[in-house]
ChimeraX commands (.cxc) that place a marker at each C-alpha (Angstrom):
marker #1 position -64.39,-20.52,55.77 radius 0.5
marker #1 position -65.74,-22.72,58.62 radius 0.5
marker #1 position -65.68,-20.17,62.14 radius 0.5
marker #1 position -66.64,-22.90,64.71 radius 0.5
marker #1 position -64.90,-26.30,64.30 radius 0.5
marker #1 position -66.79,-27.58,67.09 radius 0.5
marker #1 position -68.96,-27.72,70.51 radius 0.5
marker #1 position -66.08,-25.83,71.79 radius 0.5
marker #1 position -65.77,-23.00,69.10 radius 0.5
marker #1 position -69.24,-22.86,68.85 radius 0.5
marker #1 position -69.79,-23.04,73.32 radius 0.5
marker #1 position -67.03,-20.05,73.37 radius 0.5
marker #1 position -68.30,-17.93,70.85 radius 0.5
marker #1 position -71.77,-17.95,72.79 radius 0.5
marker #1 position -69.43,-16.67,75.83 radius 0.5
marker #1 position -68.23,-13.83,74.00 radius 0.5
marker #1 position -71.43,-12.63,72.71 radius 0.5
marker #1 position -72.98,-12.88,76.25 radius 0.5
marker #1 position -69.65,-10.59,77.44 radius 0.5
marker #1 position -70.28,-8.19,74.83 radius 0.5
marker #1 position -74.03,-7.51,74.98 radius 0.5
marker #1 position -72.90,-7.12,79.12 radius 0.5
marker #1 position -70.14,-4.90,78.74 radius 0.5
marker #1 position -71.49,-2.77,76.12 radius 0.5
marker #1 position -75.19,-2.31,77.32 radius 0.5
marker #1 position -76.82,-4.39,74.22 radius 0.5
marker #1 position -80.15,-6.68,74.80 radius 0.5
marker #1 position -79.81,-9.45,72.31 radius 0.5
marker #1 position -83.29,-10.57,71.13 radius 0.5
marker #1 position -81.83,-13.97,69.03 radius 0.5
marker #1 position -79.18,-15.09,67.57 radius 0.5
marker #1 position -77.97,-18.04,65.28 radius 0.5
marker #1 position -74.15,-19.52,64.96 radius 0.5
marker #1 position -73.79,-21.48,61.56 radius 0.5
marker #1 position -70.72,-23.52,60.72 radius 0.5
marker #1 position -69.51,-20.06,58.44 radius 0.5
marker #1 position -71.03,-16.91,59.84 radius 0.5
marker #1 position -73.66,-16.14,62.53 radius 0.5
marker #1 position -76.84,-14.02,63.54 radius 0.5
marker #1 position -77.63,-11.92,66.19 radius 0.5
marker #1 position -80.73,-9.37,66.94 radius 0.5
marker #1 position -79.25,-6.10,69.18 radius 0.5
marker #1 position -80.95,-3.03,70.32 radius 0.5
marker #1 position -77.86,-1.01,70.65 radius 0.5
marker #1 position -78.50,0.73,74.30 radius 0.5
marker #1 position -74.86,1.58,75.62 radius 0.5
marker #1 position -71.77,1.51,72.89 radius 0.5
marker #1 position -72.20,2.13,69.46 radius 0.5
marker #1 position -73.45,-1.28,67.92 radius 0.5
marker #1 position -70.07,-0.97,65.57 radius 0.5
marker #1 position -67.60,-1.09,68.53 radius 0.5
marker #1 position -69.83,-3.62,69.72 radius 0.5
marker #1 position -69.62,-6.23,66.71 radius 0.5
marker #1 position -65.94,-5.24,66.47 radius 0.5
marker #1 position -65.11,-6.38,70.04 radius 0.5
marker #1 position -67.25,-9.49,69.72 radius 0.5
marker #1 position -65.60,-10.48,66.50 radius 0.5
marker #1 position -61.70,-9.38,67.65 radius 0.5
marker #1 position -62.38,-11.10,70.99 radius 0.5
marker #1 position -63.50,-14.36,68.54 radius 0.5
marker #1 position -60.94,-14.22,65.84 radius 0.5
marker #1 position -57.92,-13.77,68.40 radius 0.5
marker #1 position -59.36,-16.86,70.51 radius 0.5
marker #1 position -60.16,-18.93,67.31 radius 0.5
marker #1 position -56.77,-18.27,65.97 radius 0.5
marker #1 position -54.94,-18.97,68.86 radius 0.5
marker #1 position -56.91,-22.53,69.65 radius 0.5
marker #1 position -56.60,-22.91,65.65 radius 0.5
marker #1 position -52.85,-22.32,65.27 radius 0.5
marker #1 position -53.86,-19.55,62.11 radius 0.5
marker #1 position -53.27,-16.10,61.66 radius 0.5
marker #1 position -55.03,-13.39,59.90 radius 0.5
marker #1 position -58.63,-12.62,59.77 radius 0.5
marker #1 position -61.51,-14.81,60.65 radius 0.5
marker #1 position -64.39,-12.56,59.35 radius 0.5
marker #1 position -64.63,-11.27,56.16 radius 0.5
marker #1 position -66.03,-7.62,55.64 radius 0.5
marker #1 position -67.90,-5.61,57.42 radius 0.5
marker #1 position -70.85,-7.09,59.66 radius 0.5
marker #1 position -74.28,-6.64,57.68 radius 0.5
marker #1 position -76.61,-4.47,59.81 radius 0.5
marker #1 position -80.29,-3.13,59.14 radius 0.5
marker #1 position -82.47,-1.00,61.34 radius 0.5
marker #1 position -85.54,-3.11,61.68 radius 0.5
marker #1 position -89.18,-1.89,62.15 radius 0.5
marker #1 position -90.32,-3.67,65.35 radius 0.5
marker #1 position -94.22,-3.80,64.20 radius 0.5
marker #1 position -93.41,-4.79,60.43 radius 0.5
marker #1 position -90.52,-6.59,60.48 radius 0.5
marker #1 position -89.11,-7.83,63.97 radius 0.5
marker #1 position -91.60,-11.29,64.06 radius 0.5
marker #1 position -90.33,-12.22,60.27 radius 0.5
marker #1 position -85.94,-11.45,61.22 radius 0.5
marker #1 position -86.99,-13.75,64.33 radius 0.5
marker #1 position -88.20,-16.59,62.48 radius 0.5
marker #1 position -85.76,-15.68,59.51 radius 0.5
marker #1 position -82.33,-15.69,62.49 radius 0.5
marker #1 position -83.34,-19.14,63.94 radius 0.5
marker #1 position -84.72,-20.72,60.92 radius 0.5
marker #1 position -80.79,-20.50,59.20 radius 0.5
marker #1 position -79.85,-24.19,59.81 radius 0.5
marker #1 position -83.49,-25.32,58.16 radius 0.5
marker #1 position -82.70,-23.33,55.43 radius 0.5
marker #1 position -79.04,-24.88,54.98 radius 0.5
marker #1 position -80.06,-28.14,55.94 radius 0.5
marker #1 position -78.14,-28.88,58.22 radius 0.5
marker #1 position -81.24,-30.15,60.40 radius 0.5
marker #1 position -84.61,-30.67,59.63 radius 0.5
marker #1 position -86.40,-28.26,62.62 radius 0.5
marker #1 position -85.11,-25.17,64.65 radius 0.5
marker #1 position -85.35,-27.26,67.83 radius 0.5
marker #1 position -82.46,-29.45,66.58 radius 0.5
marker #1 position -80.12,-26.83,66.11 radius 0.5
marker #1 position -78.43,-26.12,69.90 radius 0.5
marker #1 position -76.47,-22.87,68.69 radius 0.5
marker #1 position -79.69,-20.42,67.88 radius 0.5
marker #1 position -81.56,-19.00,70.92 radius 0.5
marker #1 position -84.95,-20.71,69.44 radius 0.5
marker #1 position -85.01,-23.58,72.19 radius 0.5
marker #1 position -84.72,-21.33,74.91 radius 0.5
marker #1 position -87.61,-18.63,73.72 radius 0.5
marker #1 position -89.73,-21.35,73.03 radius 0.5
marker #1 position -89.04,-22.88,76.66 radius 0.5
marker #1 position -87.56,-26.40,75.59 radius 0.5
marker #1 position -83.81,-25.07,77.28 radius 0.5
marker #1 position -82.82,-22.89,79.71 radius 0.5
marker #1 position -82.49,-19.30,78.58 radius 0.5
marker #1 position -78.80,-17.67,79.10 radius 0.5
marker #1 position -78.54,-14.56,80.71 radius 0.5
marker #1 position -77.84,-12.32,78.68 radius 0.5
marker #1 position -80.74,-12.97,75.84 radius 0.5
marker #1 position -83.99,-11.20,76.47 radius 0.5
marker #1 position -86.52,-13.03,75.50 radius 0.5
marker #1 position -89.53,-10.08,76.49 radius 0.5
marker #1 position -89.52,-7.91,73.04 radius 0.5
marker #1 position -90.03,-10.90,71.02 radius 0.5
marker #1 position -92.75,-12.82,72.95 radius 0.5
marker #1 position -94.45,-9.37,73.46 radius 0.5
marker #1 position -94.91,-9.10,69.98 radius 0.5
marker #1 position -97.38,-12.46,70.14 radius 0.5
marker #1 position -99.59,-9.77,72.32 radius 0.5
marker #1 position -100.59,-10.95,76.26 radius 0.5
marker #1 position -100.90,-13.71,78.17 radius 0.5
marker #1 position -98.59,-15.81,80.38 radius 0.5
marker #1 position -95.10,-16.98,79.14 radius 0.5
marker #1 position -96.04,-20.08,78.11 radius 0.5
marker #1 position -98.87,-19.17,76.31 radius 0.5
marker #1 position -96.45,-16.26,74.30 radius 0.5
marker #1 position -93.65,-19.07,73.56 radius 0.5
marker #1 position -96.32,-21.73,71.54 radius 0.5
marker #1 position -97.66,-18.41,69.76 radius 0.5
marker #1 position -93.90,-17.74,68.51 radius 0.5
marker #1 position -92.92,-21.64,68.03 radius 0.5
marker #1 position -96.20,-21.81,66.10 radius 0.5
marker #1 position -95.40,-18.58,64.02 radius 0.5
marker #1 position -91.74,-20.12,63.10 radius 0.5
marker #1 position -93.14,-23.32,62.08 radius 0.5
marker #1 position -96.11,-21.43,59.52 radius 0.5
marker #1 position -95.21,-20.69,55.89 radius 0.5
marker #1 position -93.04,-17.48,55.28 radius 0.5
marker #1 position -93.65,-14.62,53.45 radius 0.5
marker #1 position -91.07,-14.71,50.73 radius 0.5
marker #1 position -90.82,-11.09,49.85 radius 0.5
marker #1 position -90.10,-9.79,53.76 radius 0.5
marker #1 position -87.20,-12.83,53.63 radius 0.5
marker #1 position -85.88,-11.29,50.20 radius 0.5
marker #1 position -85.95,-7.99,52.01 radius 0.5
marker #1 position -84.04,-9.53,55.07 radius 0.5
marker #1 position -81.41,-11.38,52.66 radius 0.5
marker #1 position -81.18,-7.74,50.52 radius 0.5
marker #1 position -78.76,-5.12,50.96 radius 0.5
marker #1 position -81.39,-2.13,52.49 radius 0.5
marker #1 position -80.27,-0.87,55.65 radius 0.5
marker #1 position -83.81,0.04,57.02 radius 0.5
marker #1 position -86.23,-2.69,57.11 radius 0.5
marker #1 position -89.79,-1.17,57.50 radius 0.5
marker #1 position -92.88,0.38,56.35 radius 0.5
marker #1 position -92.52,3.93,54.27 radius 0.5
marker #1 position -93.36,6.25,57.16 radius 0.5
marker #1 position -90.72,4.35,59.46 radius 0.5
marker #1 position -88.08,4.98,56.92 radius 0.5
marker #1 position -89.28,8.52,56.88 radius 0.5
marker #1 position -89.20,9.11,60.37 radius 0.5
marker #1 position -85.26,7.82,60.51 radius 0.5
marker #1 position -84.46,10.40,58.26 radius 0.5
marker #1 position -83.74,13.39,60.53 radius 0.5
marker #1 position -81.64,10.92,63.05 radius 0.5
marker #1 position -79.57,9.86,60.07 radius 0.5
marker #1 position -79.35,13.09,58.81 radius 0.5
marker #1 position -78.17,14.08,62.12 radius 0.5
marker #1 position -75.51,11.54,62.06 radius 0.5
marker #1 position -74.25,12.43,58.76 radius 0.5
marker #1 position -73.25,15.82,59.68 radius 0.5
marker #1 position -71.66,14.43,63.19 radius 0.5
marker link #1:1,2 radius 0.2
marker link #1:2,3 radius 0.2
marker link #1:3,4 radius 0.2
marker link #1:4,5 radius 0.2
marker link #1:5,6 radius 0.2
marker link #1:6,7 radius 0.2
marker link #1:7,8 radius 0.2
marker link #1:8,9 radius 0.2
marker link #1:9,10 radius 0.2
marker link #1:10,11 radius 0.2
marker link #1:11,12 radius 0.2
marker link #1:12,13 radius 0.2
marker link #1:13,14 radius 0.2
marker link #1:14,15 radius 0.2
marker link #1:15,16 radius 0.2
marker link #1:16,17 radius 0.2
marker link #1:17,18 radius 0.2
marker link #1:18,19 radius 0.2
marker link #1:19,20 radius 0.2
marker link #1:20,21 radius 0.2
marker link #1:21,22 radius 0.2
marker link #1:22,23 radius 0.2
marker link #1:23,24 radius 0.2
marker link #1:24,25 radius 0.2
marker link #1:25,26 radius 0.2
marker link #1:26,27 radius 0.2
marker link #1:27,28 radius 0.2
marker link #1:28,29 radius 0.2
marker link #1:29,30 radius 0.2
marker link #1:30,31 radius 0.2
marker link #1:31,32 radius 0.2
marker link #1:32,33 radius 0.2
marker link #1:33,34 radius 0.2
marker link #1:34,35 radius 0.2
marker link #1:35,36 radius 0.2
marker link #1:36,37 radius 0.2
marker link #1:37,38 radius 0.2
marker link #1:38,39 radius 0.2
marker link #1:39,40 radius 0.2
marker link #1:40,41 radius 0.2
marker link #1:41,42 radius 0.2
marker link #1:42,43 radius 0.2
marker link #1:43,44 radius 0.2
marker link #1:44,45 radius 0.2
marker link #1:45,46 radius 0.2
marker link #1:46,47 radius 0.2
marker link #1:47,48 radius 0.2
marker link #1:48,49 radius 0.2
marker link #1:49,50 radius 0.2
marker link #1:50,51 radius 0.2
marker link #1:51,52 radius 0.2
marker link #1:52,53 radius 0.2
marker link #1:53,54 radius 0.2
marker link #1:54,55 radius 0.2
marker link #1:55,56 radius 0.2
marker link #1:56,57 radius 0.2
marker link #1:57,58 radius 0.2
marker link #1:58,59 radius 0.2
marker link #1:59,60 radius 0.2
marker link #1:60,61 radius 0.2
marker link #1:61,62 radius 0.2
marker link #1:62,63 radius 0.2
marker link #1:63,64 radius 0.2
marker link #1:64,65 radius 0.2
marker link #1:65,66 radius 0.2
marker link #1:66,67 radius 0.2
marker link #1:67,68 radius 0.2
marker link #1:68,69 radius 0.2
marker link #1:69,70 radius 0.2
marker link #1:70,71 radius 0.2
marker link #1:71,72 radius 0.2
marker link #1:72,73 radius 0.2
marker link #1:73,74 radius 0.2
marker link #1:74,75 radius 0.2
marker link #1:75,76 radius 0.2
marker link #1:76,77 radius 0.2
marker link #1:77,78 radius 0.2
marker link #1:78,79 radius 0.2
marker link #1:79,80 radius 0.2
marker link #1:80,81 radius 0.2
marker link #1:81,82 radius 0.2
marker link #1:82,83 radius 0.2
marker link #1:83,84 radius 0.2
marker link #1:84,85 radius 0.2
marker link #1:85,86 radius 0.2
marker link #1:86,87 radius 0.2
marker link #1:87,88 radius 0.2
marker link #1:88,89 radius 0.2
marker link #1:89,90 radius 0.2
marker link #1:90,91 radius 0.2
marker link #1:91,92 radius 0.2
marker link #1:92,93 radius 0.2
marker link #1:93,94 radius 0.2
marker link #1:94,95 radius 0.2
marker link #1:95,96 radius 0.2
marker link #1:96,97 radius 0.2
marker link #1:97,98 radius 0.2
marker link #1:98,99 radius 0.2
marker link #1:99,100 radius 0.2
marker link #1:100,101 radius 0.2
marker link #1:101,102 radius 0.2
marker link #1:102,103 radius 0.2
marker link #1:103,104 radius 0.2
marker link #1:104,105 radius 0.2
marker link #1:105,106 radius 0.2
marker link #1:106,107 radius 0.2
marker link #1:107,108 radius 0.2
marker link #1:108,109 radius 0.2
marker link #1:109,110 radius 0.2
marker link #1:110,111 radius 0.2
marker link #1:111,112 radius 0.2
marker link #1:112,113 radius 0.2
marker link #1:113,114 radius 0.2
marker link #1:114,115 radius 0.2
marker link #1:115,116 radius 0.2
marker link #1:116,117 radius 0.2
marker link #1:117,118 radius 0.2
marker link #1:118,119 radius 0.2
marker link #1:119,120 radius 0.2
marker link #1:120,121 radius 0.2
marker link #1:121,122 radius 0.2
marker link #1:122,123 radius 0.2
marker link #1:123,124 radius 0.2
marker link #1:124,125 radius 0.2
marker link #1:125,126 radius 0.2
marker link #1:126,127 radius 0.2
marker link #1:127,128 radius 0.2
marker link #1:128,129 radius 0.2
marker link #1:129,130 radius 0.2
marker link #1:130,131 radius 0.2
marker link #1:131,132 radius 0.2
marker link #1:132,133 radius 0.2
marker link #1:133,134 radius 0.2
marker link #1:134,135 radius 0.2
marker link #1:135,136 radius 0.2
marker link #1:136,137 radius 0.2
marker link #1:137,138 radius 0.2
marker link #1:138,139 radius 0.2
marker link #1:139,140 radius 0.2
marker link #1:140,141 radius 0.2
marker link #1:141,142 radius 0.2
marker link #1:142,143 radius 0.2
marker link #1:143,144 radius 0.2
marker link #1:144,145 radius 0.2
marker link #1:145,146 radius 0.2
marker link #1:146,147 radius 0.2
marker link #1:147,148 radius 0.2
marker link #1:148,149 radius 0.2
marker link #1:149,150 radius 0.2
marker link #1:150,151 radius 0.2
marker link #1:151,152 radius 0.2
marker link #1:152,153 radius 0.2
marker link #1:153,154 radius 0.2
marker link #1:154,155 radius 0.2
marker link #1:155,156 radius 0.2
marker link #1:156,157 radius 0.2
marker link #1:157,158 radius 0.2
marker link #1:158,159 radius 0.2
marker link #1:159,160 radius 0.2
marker link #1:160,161 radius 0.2
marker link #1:161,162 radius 0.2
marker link #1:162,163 radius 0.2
marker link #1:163,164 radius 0.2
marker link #1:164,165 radius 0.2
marker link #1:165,166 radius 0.2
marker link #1:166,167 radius 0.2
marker link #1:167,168 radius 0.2
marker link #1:168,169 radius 0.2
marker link #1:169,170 radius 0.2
marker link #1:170,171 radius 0.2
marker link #1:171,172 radius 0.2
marker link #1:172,173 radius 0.2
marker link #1:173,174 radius 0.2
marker link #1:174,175 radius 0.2
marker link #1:175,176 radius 0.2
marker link #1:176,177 radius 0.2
marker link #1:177,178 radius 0.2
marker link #1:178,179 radius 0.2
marker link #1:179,180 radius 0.2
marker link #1:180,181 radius 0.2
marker link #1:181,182 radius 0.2
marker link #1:182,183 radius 0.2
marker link #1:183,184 radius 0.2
marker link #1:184,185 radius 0.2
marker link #1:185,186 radius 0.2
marker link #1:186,187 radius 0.2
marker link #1:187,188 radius 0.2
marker link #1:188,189 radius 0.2
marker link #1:189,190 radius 0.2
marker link #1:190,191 radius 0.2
marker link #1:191,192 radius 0.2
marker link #1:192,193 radius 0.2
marker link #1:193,194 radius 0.2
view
C-alpha cells in the first residue's frame, strides 16, 4: 500500500522521525521514504529502538489515517532491524538506504530523490537537525567537510558489491564480519535471559 500520497505525507512523516530520534535519544545516520515503506539508520542511545519505531510508526499511521479518512493499520509487520558492523558494513547500508529510489526507478540519481537524507550529507541541501551526518562522513577518514561529502557522493555513485546488498536485503539480524558476530553474543545472551 502507498504510505505517503504526497509532499505533505511525505514533509510530515520527516517531522515525526525528527520528533522521535529527539524524544527518544536516537542519532539517525540516513534515511529514505519510498512511496510504500521507508529507511532509516539509528544508533539506539536513549529508548529501546522498538518503542522507538513503534512511536514513529503510531504517531504516522494515526496522522495518515486521519488526513486519509481510513482506519486500521498503515504498516504491515514488524519493522526489519539488523545490528550493523560500522567498519564492514555501515559505508555499503549508506549507499544501499539512499540508493532505494535508483533501484525502483523512480529517478535516475540519488540527488533527485528529495525524501532520502543523501542531498544533505553530500552538501547540495540543508541538513535537518536531527540527522547526524559525522559517523558516516568519518568513515571516508579526515579532512574537511567538504572534502568527506565528495568521498561519500563518489562512493554512492561507484559499482556495488552485490553480495553485501544481498546480505542487506536478507533476513540476518547481525550484519558483520565473524568476530563481530561473536563478540554480540554475550550481550544477546544477556538479553535473552532478561
Amino acid at each position: 500500500m502507498q504510505i505517503f500520497t504526497d509532499d505533505t505525507d511525505y514533509r510530515r512523516f520527516v517531522y515525526f522521525l525528527g520528533d522521535t530520534v529527539e524524544a527518544c535519544s536516537l542519532e539517525c545516520l540516513n534515511y529514505c521514504l519510498m512511496p510504500n515503506h521507508y529507511h532509516v539508520t539509528l544508533l539506539p542511545t536513549g529508548c529501546n529502538l522498538s518503542e522507538s519505531i513503534r512511536r514513529l510508526n503510531s504517531l504516522y499511521a494515526q496522522w495518515w489515517n486521519r488526513r486519509h479518512g481510513r482506519v486500521g493499520h498503515v504498516f504491515q509487520g514488524r519493522f526489519k532491524d539488523q545490528t550493523v558492523d560500522r567498519e564492514s558494513y555501515l559505508l555499503a547500508l549508506s549507499r544501499y538506504v539512499v540508493t532505494n529510489p535508483v533501484r525502483a526507478q523512480l529517478v535516475r540519481a540519488p540527488h533527485e530523490w528529495p525524501w532520502s537524507s543523501y542531498s544533505a550529507t553530500v552538501g547540495s541541501a540543508s541538513c535537518p537537525a536531527f540527522l547526524n551526518l559525522t559517523p558516516t562522513l568519518a568513515l571516508f577518514g579526515e579532512g574537511d567537510t567538504s572534502a568527506l561529502q565528495v568521498r561519500f557522493r563518489d562512493y554512492v555513485h561507484d559499482s556495488v558489491d552485490e553480495r553485501i546488498t544481498d546480505r542487506i536485503r536478507s533476513n540476518e539480524r547481525v550484519l558483520g564480519s565473524r568476530t563481530f558476530k561473536l563478540s554480540l553474543r554475550p550481550a544477546v545472551e544477556e538479553a535473552a535471559t532478561a
